[in-house]
C-alpha positions as CSV (number, residue, x, y, z in Angstrom):
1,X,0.0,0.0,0.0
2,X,1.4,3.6,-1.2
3,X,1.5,6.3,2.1
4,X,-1.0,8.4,-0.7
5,X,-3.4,5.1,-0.2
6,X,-2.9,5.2,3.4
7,X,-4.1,8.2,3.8
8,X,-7.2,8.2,2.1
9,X,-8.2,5.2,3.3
10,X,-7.6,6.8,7.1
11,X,-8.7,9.8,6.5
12,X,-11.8,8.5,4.9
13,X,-12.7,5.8,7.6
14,X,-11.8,9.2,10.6
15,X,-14.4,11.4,8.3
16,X,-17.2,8.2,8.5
17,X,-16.8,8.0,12.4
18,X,-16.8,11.3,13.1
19,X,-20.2,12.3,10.9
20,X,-21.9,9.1,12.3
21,X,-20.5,10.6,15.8
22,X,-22.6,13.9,14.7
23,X,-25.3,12.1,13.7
24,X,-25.5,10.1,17.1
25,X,-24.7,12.5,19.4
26,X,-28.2,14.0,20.5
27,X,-29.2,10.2,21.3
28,X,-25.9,9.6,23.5
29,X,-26.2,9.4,27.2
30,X,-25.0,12.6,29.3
31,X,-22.3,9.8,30.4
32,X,-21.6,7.6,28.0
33,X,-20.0,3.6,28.6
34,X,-16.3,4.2,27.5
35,X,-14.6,0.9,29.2
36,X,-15.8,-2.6,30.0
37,X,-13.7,-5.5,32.2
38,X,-13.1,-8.7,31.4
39,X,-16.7,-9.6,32.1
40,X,-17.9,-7.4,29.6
41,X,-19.4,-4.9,32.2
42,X,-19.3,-1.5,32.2
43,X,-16.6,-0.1,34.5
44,X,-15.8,3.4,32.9
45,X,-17.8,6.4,32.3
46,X,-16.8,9.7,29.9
47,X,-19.1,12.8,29.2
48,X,-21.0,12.8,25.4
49,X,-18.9,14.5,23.5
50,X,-15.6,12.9,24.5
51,X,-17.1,9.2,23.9
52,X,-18.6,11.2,20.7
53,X,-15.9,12.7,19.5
54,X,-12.4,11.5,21.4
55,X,-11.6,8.4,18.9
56,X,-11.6,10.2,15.9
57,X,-9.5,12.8,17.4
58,X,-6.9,10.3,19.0
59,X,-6.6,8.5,15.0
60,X,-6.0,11.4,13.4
61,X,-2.9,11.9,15.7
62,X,-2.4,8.4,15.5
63,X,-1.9,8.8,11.9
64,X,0.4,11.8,11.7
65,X,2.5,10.1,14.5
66,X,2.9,6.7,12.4
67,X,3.4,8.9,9.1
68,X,6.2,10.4,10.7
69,X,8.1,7.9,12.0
70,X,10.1,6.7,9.0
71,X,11.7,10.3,8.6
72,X,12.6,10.1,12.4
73,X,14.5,6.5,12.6
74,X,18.1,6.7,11.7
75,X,17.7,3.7,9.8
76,X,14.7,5.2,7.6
77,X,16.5,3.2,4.7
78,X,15.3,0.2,6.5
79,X,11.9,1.0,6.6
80,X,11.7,1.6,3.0
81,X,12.3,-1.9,2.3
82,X,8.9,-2.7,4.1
83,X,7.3,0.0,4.0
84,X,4.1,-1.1,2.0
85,X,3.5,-3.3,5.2
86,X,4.0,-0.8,7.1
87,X,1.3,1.6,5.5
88,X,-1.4,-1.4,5.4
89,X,-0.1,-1.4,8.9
90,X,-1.6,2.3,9.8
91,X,-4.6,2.1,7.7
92,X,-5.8,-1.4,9.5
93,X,-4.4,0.4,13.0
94,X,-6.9,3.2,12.5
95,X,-9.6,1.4,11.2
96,X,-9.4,-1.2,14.3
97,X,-9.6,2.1,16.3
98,X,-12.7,3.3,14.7
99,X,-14.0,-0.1,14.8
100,X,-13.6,0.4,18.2
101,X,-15.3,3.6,18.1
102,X,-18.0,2.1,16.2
103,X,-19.7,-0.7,18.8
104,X,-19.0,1.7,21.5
105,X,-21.2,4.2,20.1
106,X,-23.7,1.2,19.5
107,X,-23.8,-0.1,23.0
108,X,-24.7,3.2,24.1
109,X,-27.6,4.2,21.9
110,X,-29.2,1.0,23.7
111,X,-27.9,-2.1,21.5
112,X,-26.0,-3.5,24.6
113,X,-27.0,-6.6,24.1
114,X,-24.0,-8.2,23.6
115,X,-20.6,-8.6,24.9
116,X,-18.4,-6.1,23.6
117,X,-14.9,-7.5,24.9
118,X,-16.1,-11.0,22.4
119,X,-17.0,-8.1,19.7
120,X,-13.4,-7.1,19.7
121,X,-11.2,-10.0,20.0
122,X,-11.7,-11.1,15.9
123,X,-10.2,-7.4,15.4
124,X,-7.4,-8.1,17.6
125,X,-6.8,-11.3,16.6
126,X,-6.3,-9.8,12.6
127,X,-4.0,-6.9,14.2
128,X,-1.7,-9.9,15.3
129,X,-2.0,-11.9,12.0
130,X,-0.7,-8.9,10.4
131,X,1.4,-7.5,12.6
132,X,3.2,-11.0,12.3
133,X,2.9,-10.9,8.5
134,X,4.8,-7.6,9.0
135,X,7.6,-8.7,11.0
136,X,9.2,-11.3,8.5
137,X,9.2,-8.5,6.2
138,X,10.4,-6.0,9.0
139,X,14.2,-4.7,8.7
140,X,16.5,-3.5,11.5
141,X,15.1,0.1,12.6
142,X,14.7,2.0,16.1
143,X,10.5,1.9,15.8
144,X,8.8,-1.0,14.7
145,X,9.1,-4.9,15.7
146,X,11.3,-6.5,18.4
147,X,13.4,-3.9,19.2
148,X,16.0,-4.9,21.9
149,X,19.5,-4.0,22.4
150,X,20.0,-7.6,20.7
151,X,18.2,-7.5,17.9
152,X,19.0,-4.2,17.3
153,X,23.1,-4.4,17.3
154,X,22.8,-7.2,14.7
155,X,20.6,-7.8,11.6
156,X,21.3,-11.8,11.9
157,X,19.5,-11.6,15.4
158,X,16.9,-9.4,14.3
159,X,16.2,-11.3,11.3
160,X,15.9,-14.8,12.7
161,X,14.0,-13.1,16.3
162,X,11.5,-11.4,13.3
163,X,11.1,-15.0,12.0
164,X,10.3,-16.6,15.4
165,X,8.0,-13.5,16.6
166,X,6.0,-13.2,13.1
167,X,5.1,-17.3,13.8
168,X,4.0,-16.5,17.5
169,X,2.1,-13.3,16.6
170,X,0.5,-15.2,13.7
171,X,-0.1,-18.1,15.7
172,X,-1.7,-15.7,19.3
173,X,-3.9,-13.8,16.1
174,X,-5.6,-17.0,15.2
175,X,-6.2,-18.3,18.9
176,X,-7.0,-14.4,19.6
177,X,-9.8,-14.9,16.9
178,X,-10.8,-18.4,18.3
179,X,-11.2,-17.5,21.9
180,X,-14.0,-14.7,21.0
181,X,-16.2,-17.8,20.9
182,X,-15.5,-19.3,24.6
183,X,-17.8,-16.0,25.8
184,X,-16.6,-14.9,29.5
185,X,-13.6,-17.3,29.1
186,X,-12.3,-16.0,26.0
187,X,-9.9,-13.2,27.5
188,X,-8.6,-15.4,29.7
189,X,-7.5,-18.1,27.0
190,X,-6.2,-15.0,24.4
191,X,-4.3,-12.9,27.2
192,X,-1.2,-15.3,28.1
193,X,-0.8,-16.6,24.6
194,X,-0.3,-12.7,23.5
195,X,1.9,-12.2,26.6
196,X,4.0,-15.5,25.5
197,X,4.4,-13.8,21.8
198,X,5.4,-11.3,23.0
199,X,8.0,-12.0,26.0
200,X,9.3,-15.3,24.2
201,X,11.3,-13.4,21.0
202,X,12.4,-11.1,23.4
203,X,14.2,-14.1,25.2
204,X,15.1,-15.6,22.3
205,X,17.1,-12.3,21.2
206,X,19.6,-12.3,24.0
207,X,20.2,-15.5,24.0
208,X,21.0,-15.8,19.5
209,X,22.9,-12.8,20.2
210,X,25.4,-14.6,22.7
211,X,25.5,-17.5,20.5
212,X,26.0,-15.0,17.8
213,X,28.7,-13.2,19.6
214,X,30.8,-16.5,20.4
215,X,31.6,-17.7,17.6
């Protein structure tokens, strides 16, 4: 995906949220639902317009933030070797957001009958898939993918941590999507195998790079 693509697709799917947020807003609540536990019940409040109006706002900074990294990282030539992933990256980061965004605004004009932590685990479970997909393709650079002192100091460690991490973020993505249909449960079963993906390259890393380093 180009960065022009990018864009339009973002900035189209922050315009859609933010007119349906119009469009909604005299039906929201005074204080709207803005988090749920585990449980999926409510345990967080925010006034109208912020639950209205406060997602939109936080992806369009989102986007100029992620837009502006690849000029930032020293290693910016890096990036450029990805960077198509990397822009599909941002677009499907802002949608999820929006997405987000979206059944929020739902449960609150009264449509609450359903659990909305089950609603959002398929979403999360695809940000994994591709942020996996992402990292095989991932170069050394300061911003995105395993970034440890390891993995950093040498492209042979990053390069075979990136091909470890992309299975395990692949593999928590598809379990991620699975456990939306164990109901209360399903947080439960997604939340240590995204902690293992993510802590287990990290091992990994130090211990390739002293291997690395010996020989």
């Amino acid at each position: 995906m180009s960065v022009r693509t990018t864009i339009i697709v973002s900035l189209i799917a922050i315009l859609a949220a933010t007119l349906a947020s119009a469009l909604v807003y005299p039906r929201l609540p005074e204080m709207a639902a803005s988090h749920w536990n585990a449980a999926g019940q409510v345990d967080g409040y925010m006034p109208r317009f912020w639950a209205a109006f406060l997602m939109p706002l936080v992806s369009i900074g989102l986007l100029l933030l992620f837009l502006a990294i690849p000029a930032l990282d020293p290693l910016k030539a890096n990036i450029t070797k990805f960077r198509s992933y990397y822009n599909a990256f941002i677009a499907l980061i802002i949608v999820f957001m929006l997405f987000i965004h979206g059944i929020t605004l739902v449960w609150n004009l009264g449509y609450d009958q359903f659990n909305i932590g089950n609603a959002i685990l398929p979403a999360v479970g695809l940000i994994f898939i591709f942020a996996g997909v992402m990292m095989a393709k991932a170069k050394r650079n300061f911003f995105i993918g395993i970034r440890t002192p390891w993995t950093l100091s040498n492209d042979s460690v990053w390069d075979e941590t990136h091909k470890l991490g992309s299975k395990m973020f692949v593999g928590a993505g598809i379990v991620t999507i699975l456990s939306a249909f164990f109901g209360e449960a399903g947080f439960w079963i997604m939340f240590p195998i995204i902690m293992l993906a993510a802590f287990i390259p990290v091992v990994y890393s130090y211990f390739l790079w002293r291997r690395i380093s010996k020989s």
